[in-house]
C-alpha positions in Angstrom: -27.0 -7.8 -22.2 -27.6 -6.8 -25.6 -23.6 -5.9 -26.5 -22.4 -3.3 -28.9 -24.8 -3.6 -32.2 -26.5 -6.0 -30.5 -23.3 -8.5 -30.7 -24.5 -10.8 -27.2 -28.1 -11.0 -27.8 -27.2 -12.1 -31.4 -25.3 -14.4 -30.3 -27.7 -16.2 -27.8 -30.7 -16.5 -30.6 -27.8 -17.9 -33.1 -26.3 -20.1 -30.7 -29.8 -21.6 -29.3 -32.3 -21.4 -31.8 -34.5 -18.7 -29.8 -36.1 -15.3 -30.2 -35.7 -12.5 -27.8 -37.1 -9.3 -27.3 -35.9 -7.1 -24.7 -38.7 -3.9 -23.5 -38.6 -1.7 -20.9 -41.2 -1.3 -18.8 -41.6 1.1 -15.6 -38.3 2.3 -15.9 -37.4 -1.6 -15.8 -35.9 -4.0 -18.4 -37.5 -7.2 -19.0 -36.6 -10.0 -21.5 -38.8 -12.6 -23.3 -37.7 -16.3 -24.7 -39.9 -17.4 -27.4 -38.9 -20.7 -28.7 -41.1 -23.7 -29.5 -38.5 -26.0 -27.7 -38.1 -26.1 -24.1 -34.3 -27.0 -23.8 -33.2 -24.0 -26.0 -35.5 -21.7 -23.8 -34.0 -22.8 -21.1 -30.4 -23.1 -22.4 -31.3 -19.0 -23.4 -32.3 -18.3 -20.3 -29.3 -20.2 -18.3 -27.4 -18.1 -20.6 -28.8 -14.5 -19.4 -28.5 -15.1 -16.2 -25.1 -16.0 -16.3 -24.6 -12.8 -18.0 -26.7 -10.3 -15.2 -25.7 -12.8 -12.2 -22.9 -11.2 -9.8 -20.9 -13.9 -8.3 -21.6 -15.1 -4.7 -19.0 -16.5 -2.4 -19.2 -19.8 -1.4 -21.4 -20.6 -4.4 -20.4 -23.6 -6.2 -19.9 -23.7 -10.0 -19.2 -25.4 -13.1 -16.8 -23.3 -15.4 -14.3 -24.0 -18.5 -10.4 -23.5 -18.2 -9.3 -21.1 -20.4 -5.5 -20.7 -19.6 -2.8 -22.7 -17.8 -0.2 -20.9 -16.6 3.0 -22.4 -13.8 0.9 -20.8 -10.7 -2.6 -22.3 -12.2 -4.8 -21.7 -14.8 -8.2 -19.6 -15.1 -11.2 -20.4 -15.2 -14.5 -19.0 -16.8 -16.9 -19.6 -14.7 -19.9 -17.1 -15.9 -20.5 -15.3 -19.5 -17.2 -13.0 -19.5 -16.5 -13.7 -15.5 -13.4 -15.6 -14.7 -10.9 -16.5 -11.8 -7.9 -17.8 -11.0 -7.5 -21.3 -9.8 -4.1 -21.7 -7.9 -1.9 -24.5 -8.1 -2.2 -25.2 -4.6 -6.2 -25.3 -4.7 -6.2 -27.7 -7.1 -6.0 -30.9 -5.6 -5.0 -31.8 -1.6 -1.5 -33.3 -2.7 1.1 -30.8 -3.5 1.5 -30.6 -7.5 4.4 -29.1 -9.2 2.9 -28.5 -12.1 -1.0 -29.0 -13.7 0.3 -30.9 -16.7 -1.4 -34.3 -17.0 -4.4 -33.1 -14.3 -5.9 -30.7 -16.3 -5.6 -28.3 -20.0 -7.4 -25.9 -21.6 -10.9 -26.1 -22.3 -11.5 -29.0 -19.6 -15.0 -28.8 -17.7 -14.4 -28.0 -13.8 -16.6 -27.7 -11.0 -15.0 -25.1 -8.7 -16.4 -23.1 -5.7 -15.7 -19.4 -5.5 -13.9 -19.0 -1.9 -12.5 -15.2 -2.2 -11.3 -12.2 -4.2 -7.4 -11.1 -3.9 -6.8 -7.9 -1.6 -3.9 -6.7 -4.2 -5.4 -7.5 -7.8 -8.9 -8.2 -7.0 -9.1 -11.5 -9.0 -11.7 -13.8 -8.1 -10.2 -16.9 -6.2 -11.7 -20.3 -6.9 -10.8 -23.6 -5.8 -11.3 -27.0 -6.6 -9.9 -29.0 -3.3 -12.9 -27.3 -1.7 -15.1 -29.4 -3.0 -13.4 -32.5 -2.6 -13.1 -34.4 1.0 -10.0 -34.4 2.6 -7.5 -37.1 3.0 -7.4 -38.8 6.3 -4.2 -37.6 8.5 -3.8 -34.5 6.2 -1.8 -32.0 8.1 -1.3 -28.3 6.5 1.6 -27.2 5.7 3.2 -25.0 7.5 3.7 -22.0 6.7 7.1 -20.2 6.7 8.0 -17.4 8.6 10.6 -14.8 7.4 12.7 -13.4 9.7 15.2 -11.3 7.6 12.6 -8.4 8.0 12.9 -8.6 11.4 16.4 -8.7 11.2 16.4 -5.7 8.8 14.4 -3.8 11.6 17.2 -4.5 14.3 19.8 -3.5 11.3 17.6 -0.2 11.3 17.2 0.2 14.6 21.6 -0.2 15.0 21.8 2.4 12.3 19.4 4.6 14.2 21.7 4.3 17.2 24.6 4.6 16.1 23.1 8.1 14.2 21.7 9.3 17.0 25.1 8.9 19.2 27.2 10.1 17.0 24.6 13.6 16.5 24.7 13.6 20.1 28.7 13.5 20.6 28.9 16.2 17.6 26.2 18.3 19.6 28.4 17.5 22.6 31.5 18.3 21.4 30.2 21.6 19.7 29.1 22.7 23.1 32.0 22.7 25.2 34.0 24.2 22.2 31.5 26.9 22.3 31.9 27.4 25.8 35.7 27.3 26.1 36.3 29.8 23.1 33.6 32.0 24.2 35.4 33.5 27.0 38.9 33.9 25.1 37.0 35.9 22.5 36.2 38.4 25.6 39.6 38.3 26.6 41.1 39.8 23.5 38.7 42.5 23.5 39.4 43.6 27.2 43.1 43.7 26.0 42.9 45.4 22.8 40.7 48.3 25.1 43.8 48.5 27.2 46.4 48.8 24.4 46.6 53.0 23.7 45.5 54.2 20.9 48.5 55.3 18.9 48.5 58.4 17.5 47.3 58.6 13.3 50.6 59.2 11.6 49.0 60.5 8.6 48.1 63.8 9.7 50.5 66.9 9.4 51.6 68.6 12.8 52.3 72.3 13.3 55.5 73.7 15.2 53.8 73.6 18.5 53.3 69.9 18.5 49.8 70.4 17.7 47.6 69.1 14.6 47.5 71.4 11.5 43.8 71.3 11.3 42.0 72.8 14.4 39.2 70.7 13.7 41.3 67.6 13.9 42.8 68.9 17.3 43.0 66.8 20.6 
């Protein structure tokens, strides 16, 4: 309320001819007008409450566009509180652009229906408040199917992954199992070969190993 040096409360006496003096009292603030005409008092006080007010759904109000832009333009609805007023809730017929309906600094009454889930923005709209045309039908509203197309392209590529794990697994299997027994089968004949005799060792004239330690 009062601003950084006192920058907002400034303001307010400058911009309607009023005094205020902010106290606190019982851990509470309160503010007095002091103005010998009514309309700035009240144009003060219309002012501060603008400032401490928290917007209320479904409350109706009266704000200033700041900014057009090609999806809508945004509105200032409250002292430093503003929201965004699409193209589409601008009117009841379908407008490709806002040039010619409205520009910057235009007064617009607007009703606050909702905040965004992703940004958070305030959303206002302006159709709202106006009655709707006889025979109006909504639009419908289009339905994508290439994500559920992507899911079945997923789902194929799943498929086709998990069969061709499953033939590798398969096919890893019965190799196992075939070569597994030939594997035995050399041993069992390299047990039945005889061992040869080492040729590096020296033999005495009896037939016999040189090295009675070495002897069979």
């Amino acid at each position: 309320m009062i601003g950084p040096g006192g920058k907002i409360i400034q303001e307010i006496q400058r911009e309607t001819g009023t005094t205020i003096n902010i106290e606190e009292v019982n851990d509470r603030g309160e503010i007095k007008i002091f103005s010998s005409n009514k309309e700035a008092i009240d144009k003060a006080l219309a002012w501060i409450k603008g400032i401490v007010a928290v917007p209320e759904i479904g409350e109706t109000y009266e704000g200033t566009v700041k900014s057009i832009m090609p999806f809508g333009a945004f509105v200032e609805f409250m002292p430093g509180k503003q929201g965004l007023l699409h193209i589409s809730e601008v009117s009841w017929k379908r407008l490709d652009s806002l040039e010619g309906v409205m520009k910057e600094g235009d007064k617009v009454k607007i009703k606050l229906v909702g905040t965004d889930p992703k940004t958070g923005k305030l959303r206002l709209s302006r159709k709202a408040l106006m009655p709707k045309p006889e025979g109006y039908v909504e639009p419908e509203k289009r339905e994508r199917s290439d994500r559920g197309d992507r899911g079945d392209r997923r789902n194929d590529r799943g498929d086709r992954r998990g069969n061709d794990r499953g033939d590798r697994r398969d096919n890893r299997d019965r190799n196992d199992r075939g070569d597994r027994p030939q594997r035995q089968h050399n041993d069992e004949v390299k047990s039945e070969q005889p061992q040869q005799p080492n040729e590096g060792f020296a033999t005495g004239s009896d037939g016999g190993a040189a090295d009675a330690d070495l002897s069979l």
